[in-house]
Structure formats: C-alpha cells, structure tokens
C-alpha positions as CSV (number, residue, x, y, z in Angstrom):
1,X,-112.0,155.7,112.1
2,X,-114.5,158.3,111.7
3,X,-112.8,161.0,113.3
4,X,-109.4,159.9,111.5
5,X,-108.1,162.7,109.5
6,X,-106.2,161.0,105.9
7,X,-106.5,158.0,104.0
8,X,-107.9,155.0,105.3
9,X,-105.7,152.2,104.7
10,X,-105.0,148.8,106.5
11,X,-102.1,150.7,108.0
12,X,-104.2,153.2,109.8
13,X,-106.8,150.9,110.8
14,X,-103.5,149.5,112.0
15,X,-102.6,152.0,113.8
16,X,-105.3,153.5,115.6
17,X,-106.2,149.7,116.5
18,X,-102.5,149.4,118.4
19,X,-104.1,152.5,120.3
20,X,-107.6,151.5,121.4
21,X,-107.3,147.3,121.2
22,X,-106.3,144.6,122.8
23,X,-104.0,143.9,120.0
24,X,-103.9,139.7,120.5
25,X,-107.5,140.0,120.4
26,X,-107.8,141.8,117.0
27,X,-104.7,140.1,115.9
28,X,-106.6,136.6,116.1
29,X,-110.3,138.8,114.9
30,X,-108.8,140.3,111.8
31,X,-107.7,136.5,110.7
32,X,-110.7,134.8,111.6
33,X,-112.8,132.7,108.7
34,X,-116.3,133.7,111.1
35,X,-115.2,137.7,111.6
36,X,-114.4,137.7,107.4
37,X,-118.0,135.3,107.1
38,X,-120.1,138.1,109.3
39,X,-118.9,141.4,107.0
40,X,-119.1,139.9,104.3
41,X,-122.5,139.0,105.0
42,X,-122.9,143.1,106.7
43,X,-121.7,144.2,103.5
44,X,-123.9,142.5,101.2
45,X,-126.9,143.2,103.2
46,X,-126.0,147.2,103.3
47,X,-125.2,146.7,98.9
48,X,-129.0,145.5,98.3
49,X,-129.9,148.5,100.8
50,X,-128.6,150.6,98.5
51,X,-125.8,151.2,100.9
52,X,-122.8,152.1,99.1
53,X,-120.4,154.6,101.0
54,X,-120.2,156.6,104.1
55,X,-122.0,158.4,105.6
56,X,-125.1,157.0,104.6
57,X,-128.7,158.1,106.4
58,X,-131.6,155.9,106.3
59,X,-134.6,158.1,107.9
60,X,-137.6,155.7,108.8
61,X,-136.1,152.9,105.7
62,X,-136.0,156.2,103.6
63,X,-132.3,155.8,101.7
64,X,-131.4,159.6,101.4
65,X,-129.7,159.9,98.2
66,X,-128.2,163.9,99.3
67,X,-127.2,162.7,102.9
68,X,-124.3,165.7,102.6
69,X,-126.9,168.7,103.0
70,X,-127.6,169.1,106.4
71,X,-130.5,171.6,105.5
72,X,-132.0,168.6,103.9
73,X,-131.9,165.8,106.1
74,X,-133.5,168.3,109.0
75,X,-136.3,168.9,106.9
76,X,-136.7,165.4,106.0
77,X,-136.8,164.3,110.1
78,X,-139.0,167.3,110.3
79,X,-141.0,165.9,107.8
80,X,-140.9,162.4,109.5
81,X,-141.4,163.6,113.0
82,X,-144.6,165.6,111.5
83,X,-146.2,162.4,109.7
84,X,-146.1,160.8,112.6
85,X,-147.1,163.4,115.4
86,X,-150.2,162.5,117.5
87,X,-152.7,165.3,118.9
C-alpha cells in the first residue's frame, strides 16, 4: 500500500491483495468480528498517541509534528543519538 501510486480505496487494497494474498485467507480475515475487534483497538490506541495520518514518526515517544522535512527528522535523531551517547 505504501508504494501504491493513486487513491487508496477498498478496490485497490482489493487489488493489490489478489496479487500478494492467499485470497480465501483474506477473504475470511477482512470479514472477521476479531480482525475488525484488533484495528479497531490499533486505531484507537495510535488516536490517543496523537497518531492521525501517515507517515507518522515517533523518535524515542517524541510525536514529530513536521515528520515531511527530512532535514528535520535527521537532526532530531542526531539530536537523540547525541543525548544518549556514552564516552
């Protein structure tokens, strides 16, 4: 899905899952109470995170709010890696 290029709809998840899946498996999956149970639960748990949308980057439980700048999120590790370096 990351790599998908266009919308993201139940077709295309569709779609690229007739490519990659055991399709009787993720036929049964995509219909089961337990499967719907588990991301629902995922979903609330990334929500009170703070986790709203894709991509997201969490450095050492730090949400970063800019996560598009890649300048910024290499200083940040570099400012991680740095707080925790031993001599």
């Amino acid at each position: 899905l990351y790599t998908y290029k266009g919308y993201i709809d139940s077709s295309a998840v569709y779609n690229i899952a007739k490519k990659i899946l055991n399709m009787e498996t993720f036929r049964k999956d995509i219909k089961s109470i337990e499967r719907k149970n588990k991301i629902e639960k995922t979903i609330n748990q990334l929500t009170l995170a703070g986790v709203y949308a894709t991509p997201t980057v969490i450095i050492n439980g730090r949400l970063i709010i800019n996560s598009d700048s890649p300048k910024e999120i290499c200083h940040l590790i570099d400012d991680e890696l740095n707080k925790h370096h031993i001599n």
